[in-house]
C-alpha positions as CSV (number, residue, x, y, z in Angstrom):
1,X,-45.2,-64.0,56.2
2,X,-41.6,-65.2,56.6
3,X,-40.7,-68.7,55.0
4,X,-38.8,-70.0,58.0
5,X,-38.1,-73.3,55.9
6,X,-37.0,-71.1,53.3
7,X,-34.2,-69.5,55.8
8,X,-33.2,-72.1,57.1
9,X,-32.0,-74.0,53.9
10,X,-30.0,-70.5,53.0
11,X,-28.9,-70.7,56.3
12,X,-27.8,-74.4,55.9
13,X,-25.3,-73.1,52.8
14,X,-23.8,-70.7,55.4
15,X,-19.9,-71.0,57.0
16,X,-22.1,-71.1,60.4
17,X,-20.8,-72.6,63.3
18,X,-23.8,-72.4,64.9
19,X,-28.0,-70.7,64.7
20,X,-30.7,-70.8,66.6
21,X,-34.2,-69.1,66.4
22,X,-34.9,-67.3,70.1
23,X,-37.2,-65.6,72.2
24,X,-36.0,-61.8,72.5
25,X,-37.8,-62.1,76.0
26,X,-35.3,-64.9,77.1
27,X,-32.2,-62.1,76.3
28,X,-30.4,-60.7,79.8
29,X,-30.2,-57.3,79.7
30,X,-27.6,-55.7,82.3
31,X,-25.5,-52.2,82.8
32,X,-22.4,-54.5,83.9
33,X,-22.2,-55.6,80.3
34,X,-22.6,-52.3,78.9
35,X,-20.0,-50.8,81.1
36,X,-17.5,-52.5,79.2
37,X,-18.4,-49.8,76.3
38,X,-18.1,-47.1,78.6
39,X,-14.8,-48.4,80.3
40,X,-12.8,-50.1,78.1
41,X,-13.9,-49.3,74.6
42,X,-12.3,-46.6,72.4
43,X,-15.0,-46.4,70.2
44,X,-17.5,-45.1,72.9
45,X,-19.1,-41.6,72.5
46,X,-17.4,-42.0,68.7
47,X,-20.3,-43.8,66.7
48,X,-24.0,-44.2,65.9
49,X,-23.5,-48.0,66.7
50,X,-22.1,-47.5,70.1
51,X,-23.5,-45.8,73.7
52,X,-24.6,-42.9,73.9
53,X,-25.8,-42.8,71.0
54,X,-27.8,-46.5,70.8
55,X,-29.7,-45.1,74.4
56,X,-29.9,-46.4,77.8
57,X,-30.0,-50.2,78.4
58,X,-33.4,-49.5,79.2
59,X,-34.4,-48.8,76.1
60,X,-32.0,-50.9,73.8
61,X,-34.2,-53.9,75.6
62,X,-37.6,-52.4,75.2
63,X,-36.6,-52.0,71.2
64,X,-35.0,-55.8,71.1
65,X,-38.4,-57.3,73.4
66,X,-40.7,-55.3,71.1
67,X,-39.8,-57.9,68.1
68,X,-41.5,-61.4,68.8
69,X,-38.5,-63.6,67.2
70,X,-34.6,-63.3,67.4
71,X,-31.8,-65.6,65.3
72,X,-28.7,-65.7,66.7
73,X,-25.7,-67.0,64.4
74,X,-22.3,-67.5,65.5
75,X,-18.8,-67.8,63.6
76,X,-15.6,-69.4,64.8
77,X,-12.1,-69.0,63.2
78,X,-8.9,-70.1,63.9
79,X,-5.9,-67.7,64.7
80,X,-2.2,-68.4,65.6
81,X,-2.2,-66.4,68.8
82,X,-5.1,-65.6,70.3
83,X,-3.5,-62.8,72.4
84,X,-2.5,-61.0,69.3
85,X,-5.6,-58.7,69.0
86,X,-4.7,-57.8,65.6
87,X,-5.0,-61.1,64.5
88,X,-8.0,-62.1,66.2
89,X,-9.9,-58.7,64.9
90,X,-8.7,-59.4,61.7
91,X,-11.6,-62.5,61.5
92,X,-14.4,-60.1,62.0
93,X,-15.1,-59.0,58.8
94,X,-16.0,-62.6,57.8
95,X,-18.4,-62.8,60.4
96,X,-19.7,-59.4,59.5
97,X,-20.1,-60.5,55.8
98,X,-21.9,-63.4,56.7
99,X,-24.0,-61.6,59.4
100,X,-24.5,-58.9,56.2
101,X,-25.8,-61.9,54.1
102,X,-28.1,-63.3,56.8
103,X,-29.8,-59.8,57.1
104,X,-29.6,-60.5,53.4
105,X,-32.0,-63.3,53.3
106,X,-35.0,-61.5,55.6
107,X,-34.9,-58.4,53.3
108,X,-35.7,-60.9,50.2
109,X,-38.7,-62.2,52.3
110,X,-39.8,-58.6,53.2
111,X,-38.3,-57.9,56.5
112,X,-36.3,-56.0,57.7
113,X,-34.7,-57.5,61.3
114,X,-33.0,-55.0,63.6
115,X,-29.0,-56.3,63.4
116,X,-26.9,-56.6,66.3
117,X,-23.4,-57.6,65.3
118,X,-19.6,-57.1,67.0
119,X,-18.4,-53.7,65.3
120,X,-19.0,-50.2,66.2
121,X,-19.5,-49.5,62.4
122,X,-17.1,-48.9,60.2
123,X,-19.3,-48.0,57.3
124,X,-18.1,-44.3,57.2
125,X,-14.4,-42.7,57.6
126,X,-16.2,-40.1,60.4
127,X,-19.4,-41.0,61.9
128,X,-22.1,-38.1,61.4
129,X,-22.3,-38.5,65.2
130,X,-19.2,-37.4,65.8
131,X,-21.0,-33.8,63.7
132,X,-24.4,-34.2,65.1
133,X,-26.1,-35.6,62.2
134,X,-27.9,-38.6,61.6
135,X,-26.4,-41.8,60.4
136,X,-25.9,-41.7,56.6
137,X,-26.3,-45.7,56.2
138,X,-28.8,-46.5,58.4
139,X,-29.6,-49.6,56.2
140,X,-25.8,-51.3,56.8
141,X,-25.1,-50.0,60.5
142,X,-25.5,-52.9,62.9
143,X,-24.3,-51.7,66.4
144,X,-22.7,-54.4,68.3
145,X,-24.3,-56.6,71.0
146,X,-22.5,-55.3,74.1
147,X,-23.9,-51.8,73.1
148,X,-27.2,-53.3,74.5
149,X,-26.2,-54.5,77.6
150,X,-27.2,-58.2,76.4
151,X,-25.3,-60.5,77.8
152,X,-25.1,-63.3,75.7
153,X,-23.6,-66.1,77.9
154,X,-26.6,-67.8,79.5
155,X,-28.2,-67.7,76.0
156,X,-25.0,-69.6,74.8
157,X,-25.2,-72.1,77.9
158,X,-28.8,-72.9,77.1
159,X,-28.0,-73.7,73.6
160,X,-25.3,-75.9,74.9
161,X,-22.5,-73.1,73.5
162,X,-19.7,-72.0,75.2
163,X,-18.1,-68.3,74.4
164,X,-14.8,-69.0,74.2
165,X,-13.9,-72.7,72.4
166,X,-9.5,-72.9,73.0
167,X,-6.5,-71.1,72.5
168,X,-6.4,-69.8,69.5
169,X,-10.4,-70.3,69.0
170,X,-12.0,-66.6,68.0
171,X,-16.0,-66.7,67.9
172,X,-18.5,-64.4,66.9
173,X,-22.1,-63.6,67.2
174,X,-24.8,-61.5,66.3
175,X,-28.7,-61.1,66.2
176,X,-31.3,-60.7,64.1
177,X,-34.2,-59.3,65.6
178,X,-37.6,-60.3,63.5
């Protein structure tokens, strides 16, 4: 059984901007969110993290809903230009170290949560998807939110969040599926 008072106070010692516990069945699933990946990413088709290779929106939410509790954390850092996309990736490993420290703290209770992050997994110089194989780290890939087709906006809105904060205002989020 999972010390949620226990979390919480590691939580509490976290950079977070933000974390709240919620119910996977609350999440909005859609294919307009996932067709971002398909569109616009470069990564798509390229990674064990990313569609096609995550499966249909379908089934990313039956995985997500089959897990009765969900944390989602969130980030914010500060950048000089928020239009410099360099710069503004350049803040995600933080967030991903923090996310990787979060998963962290479940494994030392026993569980093992189901990670949803912002990379397409970088773990590996070529993806063993890319050759057919399965994923060699398992264990440390997270695919990224979008990859699911959740759309995390009206979960943000009910928490009172907003997704983008001001100019040069880069935030981040992932979930933890327990």
């Amino acid at each position: 059984m999972m010390d949620l008072e226990k979390l919480e106070q590691q939580l509490s010692e976290l950079p977070l901007y933000f974390y709240s516990f919620i119910d996977p069945d609350g999440l909005e699933f859609s294919q307009r969110i996932r067709y971002i990946c398909t569109a616009e990413c470069p990564m798509y088709n390229k990674t064990w993290a990313c569609p096609p290779a995550v499966g249909e929106v379908a089934e990313c939410e039956k995985k997500c809903r089959n897990y009765s509790g969900c944390l989602m954390i969130g980030t914010i850092a500060e950048v000089q230009d928020i239009a410099n996309i360099d710069e503004t990736l350049a803040t995600r490993p933080a967030h991903e170290t923090i996310t990787n420290q979060v998963r962290d703290f479940f494994r030392q209770q026993g569980v093992d949560p189901y990670v949803l992050s912002t990379e397409a997994c970088a773990e590996c110089q070529r993806c063993a998807w890319l050759d057919g194989q399965p994923c060699r780290h398992p264990d440390r890939m997270h695919p990224c939110v979008e990859s699911h087709g959740i759309n995390l906006i009206p979960t943000l809105e009910e928490n009172g969040l907003v997704f983008q904060y001001g100019e040069n205002i880069v935030t981040w989020y992932s979930l933890l599926f327990f």
